[in-house]
Each structure stands twice: as structure tokens, then as C-alpha cells.
N, C-alpha and C positions, 0 to 999 in steps of 0.2 A: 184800676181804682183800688186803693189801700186803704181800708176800714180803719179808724182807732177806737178807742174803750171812748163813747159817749157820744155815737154817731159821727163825728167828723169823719169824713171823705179827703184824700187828697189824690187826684190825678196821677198817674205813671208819668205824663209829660212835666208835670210842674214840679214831681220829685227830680226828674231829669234834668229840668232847666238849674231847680236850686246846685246839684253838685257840682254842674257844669260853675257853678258862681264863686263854689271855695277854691282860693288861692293860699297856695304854700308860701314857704323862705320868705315867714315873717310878715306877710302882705295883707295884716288885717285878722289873721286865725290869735286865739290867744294861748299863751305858751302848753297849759292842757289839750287844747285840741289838738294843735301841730304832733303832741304826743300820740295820740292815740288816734289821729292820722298814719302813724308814722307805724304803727302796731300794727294797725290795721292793713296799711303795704306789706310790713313783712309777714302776716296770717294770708293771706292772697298769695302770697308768692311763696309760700311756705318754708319762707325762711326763719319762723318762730312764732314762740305761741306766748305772747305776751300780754296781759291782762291790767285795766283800774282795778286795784280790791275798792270793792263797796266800805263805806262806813258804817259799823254795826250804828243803829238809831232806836230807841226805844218810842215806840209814839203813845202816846199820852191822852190826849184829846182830838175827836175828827169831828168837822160840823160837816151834814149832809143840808146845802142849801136845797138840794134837788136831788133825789133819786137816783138818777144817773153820777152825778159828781158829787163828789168828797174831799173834803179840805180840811188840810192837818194844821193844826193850830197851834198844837203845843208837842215839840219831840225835845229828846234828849239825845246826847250820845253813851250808847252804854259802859263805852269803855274807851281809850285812847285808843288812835286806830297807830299802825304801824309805819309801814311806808306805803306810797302810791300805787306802786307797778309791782309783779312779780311775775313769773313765768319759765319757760325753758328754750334754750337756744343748741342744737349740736350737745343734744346731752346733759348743758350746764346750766345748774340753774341759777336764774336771775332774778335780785329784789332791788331796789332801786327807790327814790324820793326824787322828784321833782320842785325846783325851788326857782322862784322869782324876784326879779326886785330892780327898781328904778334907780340906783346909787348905779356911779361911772368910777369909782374907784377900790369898792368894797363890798364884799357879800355879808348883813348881816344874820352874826351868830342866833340871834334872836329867832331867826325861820326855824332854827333845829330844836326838836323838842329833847327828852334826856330817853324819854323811851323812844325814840326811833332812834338814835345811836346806841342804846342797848341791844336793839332791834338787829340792828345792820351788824354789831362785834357779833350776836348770833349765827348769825347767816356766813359771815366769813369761818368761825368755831367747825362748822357742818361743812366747808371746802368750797361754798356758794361765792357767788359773785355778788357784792354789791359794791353800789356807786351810789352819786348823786347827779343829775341831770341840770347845772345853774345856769337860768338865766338873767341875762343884762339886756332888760328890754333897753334902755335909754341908747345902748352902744350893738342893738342888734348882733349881739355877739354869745353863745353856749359855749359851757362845757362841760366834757366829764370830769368829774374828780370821784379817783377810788374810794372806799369809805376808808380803805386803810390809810390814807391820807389826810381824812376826814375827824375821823373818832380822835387822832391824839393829839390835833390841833385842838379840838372840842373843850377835853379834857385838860389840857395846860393853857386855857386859854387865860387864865387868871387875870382878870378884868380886859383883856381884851374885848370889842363888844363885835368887832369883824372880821373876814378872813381877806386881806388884802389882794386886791386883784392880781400882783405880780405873785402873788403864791402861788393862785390859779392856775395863771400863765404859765407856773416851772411846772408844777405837779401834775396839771390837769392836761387835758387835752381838747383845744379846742374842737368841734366841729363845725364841717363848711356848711354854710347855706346854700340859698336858691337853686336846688336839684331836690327830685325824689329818691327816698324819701325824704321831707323834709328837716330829722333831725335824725342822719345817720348814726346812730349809738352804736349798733351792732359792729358798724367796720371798727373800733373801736377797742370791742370785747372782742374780738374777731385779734387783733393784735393782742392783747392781752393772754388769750390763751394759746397763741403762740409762742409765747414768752417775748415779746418786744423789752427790751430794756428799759424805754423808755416810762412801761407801766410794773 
């Protein structure tokens, strides 16, 4: 039996039943979770240590209906946060943004803010790895794309409002589904710091 903050109880069995219920490669998890599913394979297998950063929040106002429970009413965020993921792999470290979106032919530029690609030219400045992680829920289909592939599209994109999927396709890399972990990155970075041509 597993306690939480406010008396709730849940069973060893019925925690067992729920993991037994999550399903990978795309089968219902959504595109965050599949991530940090996917972390969480390689911290177990200790093939890397990869991490959500938290959003710094400022809270503001909590109503205490009860004693026990507190409800936050009013937050803010204190500051733009960066990117999503960060962490270290074989020494190198990795920061990375995770991005979504229902269009079948175009990733819009709109997901990207101006500080997380100032973010990401940082991180590449210091010898780091970053990327972005995009997915096409509509076409079940990821990929990576470098940030250095990333940031100069960004930047000349002059009314462009997308990055067309055959960019993707040249630049990026897609990865495969329906195997664990569910969103292989690492084989990925894994060429990448091989020197692959390709990246």
C-alpha cells in the first residue's frame, strides 16, 4: 500500500494493474508522456540521464477548502521557461524542445518561441547538443531536427509561418515507432556524435 499527501491509499496491485495498461508507439500515450517514458527506459538501463525541466511558477493565491488540501487559484509564470528536456548522454550534454501538431504537411513556426532558439544557439555556443523532437500526430510520424537546422530557418524565415514537411524529411531524421523505447532519440545522437554525415 502507497500513501499520498491527504490520506489517499492506492494498492501495490492496482499500481501494477495501471502500468501493465500503458501502451507505447503512439497507442493512446500523448506525445509528452511517450517522452518521458522514453527517459525513463534509458535512466533504468542506464543509458542516460535525462530530465522535464520544471516551469519556474510564482503562486499567488491558495484556497485551503480543508486542512488537508490546498488549491492554487491564482499562479503565474515567473519567467519564460527554456526548453523541455535536458540532461547528459556518453559525456554529452543534451537540451532539446518537444513540439506537436496536427497539420500533415507543415510544422508551424508559431510553436517556437524567440527565447528557446536563443536558448538552443546557447547550448550549441558551449559544444552541447540540441535538437527539437516534432511531432505529426495526424501522420503518426517524429522527428529530430538539429537546432542547427532549426535556428536559421527561424531566423530567415521572413513571413514564412512553417517549416515544410519535405524540409523535415531532408534535414531531419525520422524515428521508427512501435518498439521500446518508444521515441528512440538517443540512436540518433548516438550517430550524430559519431560523425554521420547525414547529421
Amino acid at each position: 500500500m502507497v500513501k499520498y499527501p491527504g490520506g489517499v491509499a492506492i494498492a501495490r496491485k492496482q499500481q501494477i494493474k495501471q502500468l501493465k495498461t500503458v501502451k507505447f508507439g503512439k497507442r493512446g500515450m500523448n506525445f509528452e508522456a511517450e517522452i518521458n517514458a522514453t527517459n525513463a527506459y534509458y535512466l533504468m538501463h542506464g543509458l542516460a540521464v535525462i530530465h522535464k525541466k520544471p516551469t519556474p511558477v510564482q503562486i499567488v493565491k491558495v484556497d485551503y477548502p480543508k486542512r488537508s488540501r490546498a488549491k492554487i487559484t491564482e499562479a503565474y509564470f515567473r519567467q519564460a521557461s527554456t526548453t523541455d528536456y535536458s540532461g547528459v548522454y556518453q559525456g554529452h550534454y543534451l537540451d532539446f524542445e518537444a513540439k506537436e501538431t496536427q497539420n500533415k504537411t507543415s510544422f508551424p513556426l508559431k510553436n517556437f518561441h524567440e527565447h528557446q532558439i536563443v536558448h538552443m544557439e546557447n547550448v550549441l555556443k558551449q559544444e552541447g547538443i540540441a535538437f527539437v523532437l516534432l511531432h505529426f500526430s495526424a501522420l503518426s510520424r517524429t522527428f529530430l531536427l538539429k537546432a542547427s537546422d532549426l535556428i536559421p530557418f527561424f531566423k530567415e524565415k521572413e513571413g514564412q509561418k512553417s517549416i515544410a514537411l519535405a524540409f523535415i524529411e531532408t534535414k531531419g531524421y525520422e524515428l521508427p515507432t512501435n518498439q521500446l523505447p518508444s521515441i528512440p532519440y538517443l540512436d540518433c545522437i548516438q550517430k550524430l556524435i559519431g560523425g554521420d554525415s547525414h547529421f
